[in-house]
N, C-alpha and C positions, 0 to 999 in steps of 0.2 A: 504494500500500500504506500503511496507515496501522499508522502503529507504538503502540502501548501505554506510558506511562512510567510504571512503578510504584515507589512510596518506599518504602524500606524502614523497616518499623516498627520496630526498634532505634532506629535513627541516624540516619532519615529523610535519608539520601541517596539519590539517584536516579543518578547518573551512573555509579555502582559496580554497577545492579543485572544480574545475569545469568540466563538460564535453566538451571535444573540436573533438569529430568528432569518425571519425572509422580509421583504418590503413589498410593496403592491406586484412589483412585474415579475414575482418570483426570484429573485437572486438574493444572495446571501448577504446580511449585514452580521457586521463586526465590531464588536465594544474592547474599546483598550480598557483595564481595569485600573491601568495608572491614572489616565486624566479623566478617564470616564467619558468620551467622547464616543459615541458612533457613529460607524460609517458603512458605505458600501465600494466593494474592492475592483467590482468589474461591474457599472451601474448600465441598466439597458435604458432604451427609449420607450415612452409610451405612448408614442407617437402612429398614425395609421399605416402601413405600408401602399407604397402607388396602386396595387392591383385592388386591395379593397377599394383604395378611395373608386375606383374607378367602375368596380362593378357597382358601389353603391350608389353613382352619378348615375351607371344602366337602369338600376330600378328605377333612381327615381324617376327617368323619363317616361317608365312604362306606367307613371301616375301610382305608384302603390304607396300605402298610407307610410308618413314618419314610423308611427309606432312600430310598424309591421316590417320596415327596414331596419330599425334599430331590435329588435327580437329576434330579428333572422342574423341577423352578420351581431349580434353582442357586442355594439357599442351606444352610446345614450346617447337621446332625441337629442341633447346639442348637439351634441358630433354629427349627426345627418342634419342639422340646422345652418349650421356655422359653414358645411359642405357647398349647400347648396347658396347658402349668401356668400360664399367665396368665388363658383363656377357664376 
């Protein structure tokens, strides 16, 4: 098993650092237990990828409701809102 040794960006110690859970996009945070700060080591984006935006641009031309695009692709009425007051 190969272990991971991450520094904490505060204080850049390593021997302090712990895992403390996951954050919304799933990936790992990390609590230094010297300064008590957390963090995340390799943070993702929660951002839409092009191909959703773009099929969720297709519904919407075919006229099918907000609701019914944000339940089908799982992301919230703003996100198909903000979509379409952007295109």
């Amino acid at each position: 098993m190969v272990a991971d040794v991450y520094f904490c960006p505060h204080c850049q110690q390593s021997d302090t650092v712990i895992r403390f859970g996951f954050n919304r996009c799933g990936t790992q945070k990390l609590k230094c237990r010297a300064c008590r700060k957390t963090f995340t080591p390799l943070p993702k984006t929660r951002s839409l990828s092009l191909e959703k935006e773009q099929m969720i641009l297709a519904t919407l031309a075919e006229r099918v409701s907000l609701r019914a695009i944000a339940r089908t692709f799982k992301v919230s009425r703003n996100t198909v809102t903000a979509l379409l007051e952007k295109k």
